[in-house]
N, C-alpha and C positions, 0 to 999 in steps of 0.2 A: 414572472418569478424564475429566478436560475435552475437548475436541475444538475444536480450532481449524483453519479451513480459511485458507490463504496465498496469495494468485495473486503473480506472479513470486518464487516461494520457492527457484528454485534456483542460486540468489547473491544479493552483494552486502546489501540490507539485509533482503530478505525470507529469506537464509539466516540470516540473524544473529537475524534473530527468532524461527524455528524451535529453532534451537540453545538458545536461553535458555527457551522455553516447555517441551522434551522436561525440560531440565535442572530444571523446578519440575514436572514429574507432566504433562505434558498431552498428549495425541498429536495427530498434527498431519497436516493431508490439503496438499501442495502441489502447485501447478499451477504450470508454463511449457513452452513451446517444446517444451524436451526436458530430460530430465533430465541435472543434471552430476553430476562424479565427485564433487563435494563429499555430495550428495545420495544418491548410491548409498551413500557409505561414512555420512552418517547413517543410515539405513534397515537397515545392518549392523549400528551400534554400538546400535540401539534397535530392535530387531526385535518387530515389531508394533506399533509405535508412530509408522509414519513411511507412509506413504502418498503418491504421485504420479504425478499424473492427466496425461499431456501437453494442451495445449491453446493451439494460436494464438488469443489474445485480440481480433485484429484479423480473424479470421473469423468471422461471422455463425453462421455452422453449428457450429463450436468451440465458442461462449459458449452455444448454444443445448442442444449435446449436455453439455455440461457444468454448465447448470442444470439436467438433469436426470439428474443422478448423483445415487444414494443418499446419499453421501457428503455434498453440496452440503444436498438439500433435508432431510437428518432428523437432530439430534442435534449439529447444530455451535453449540458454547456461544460460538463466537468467529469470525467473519469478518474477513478483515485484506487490505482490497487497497492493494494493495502496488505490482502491475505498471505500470508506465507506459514511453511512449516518449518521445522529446524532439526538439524539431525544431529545428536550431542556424543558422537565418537570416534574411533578413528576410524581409517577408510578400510583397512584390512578388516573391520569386523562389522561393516556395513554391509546389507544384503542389498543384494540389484534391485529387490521389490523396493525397499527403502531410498535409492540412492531416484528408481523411476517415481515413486511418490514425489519425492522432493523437487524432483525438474518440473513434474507435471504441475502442482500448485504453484511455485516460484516463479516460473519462467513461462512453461508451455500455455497455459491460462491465461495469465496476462497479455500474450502477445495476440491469441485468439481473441481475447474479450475486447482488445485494441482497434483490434481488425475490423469490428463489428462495430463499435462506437464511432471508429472515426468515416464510417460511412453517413452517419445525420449530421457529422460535424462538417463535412466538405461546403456547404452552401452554409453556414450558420457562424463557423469559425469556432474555437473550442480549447480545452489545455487536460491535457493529461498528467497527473501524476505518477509518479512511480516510488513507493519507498522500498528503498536500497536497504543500503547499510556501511556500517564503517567495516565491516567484513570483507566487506569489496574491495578495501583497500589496504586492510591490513593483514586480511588472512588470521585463524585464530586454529590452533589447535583443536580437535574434535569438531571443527566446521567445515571441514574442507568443501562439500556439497554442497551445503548454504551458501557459503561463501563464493561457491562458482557460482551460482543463478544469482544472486545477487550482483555482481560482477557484469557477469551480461546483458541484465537489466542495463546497465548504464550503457552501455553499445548501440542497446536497443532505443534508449532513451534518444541518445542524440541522432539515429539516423532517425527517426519519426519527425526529429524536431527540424530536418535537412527536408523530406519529403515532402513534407507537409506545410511548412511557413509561408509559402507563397499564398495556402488557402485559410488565412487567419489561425491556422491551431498552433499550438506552442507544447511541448514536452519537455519533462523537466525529472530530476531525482532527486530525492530526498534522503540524505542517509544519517539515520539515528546511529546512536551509540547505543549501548544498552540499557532497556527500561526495564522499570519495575513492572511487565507485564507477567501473562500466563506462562510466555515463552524461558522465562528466568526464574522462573519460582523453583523450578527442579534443579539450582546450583545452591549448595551447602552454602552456609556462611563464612566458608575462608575462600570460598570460589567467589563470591558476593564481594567478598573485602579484596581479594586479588585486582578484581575488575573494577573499582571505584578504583583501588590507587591507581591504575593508569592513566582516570582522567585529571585533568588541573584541577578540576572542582572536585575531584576525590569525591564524587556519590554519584550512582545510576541516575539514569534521568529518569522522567515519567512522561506520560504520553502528553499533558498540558505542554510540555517541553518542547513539543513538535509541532503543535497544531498551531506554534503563531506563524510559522514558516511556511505551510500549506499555505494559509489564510493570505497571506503576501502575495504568496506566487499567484493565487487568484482572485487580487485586489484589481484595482487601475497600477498602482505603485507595481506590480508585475507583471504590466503586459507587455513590455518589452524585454522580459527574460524567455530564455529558449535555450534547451540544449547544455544547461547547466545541471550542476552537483554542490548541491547545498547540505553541506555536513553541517550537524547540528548530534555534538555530541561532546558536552561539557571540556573539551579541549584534550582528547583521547589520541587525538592522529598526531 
């Protein structure tokens, strides 16, 4: 059975991903905060199949004790981070503690929790994902933060997918548009209605939105992608 490890897996899109990976055979290791009831009651319905590790991604010592879980460094056929935070203002009124929270879960996490996974991957072969965002490409007012570590991710993305191809692993991005997650709930309804009309389909996606394009990249039908940027945001960019 496949193994796939999820950081922010307990909502939102990285629960949605979980759900559909148990649903195709695969078991699944996720990390956040703390665990939700949505998570517990997975973990019931797929008993032995569901695993979750707590872990604040924005602590040093978290990301540290947490690449060095069994679980992390031996045997995960799939890495998917997922977790990020969001910082909703301008930059002149962003505090350095805020601007260093946002690197550390965004960027500095992932590349550490990379580090660590694609050590079991070297002899096994493996795929990482990475979700991005359409931020990274379009830049958004009050995102500027986000929007760099997002941005980076794809730098990041494609030199892992350079580094590493020769040893069967594949790296890839994923960059949503905006969903109706926890991350968008704090915009009013004309910030709501601003950000649908941008896309052609005129409404926010939702995490279902994403998760068939995960499931792709780590079909057969995806194993000869690498190093790509798969926007998937109702026709926004």
């Amino acid at each position: 059975m496949r193994h796939a490890v999820i950081t922010g897996g307990s909502r939102g899109l990285g629960l949605a991903i979980a759900r559909a990976l148990l649903a195709n055979q695969w078991r699944v290791t996720l990390t956040a905060r703390k665990a939700s009831i949505e998570v517990e009651q997975l973990a019931q319905q797929n008993p032995g199949n569901v695993s979750f590790i707590p872990a604040d991604l924005a602590s040093e010592a978290d990301v540290q004790a947490l690449s060095n879980r069994r679980e992390i460094i031996e045997g995960a056929d799939a890495f998917i981070a997922n977790a990020a935070v969001g910082l909703d203002g301008l930059l002149t009124l962003t505090s350095p503690a805020d601007i260093a929270r946002c690197v550390q879960v965004n960027l500095v996490a992932p590349i550490l929790l990379s580090r660590a996974v694609l050590g079991g991957m070297l002899t096994t072969g493996g795929s990482l994902i990475f979700i991005s965002s359409i931020a990274a490409k379009t830049g958004y007012s009050g995102l500027s933060v986000y929007s760099a570590t997002k941005a980076a991710m794809l730098g990041f993305s494609k030199s892992i997918a350079r580094e590493y191809g020769s040893r069967n692993i594949r790296s890839n991005c994923v960059l949503p548009g905006f969903l109706e997650t926890e991350m968008t709930q704090s915009l009013d309804s004309n910030q709501r209605k601003r950000v649908a009309r941008r896309a052609s389909l005129a409404r926010l996606g939702n995490p279902k939105d994403i998760v068939g394009t995960v499931e792709f990249l780590l079909s057969p039908a995806g194993q000869f992608i690498t190093g790509s940027e798969m926007v998937v945001d109702g026709g926004t960019l």
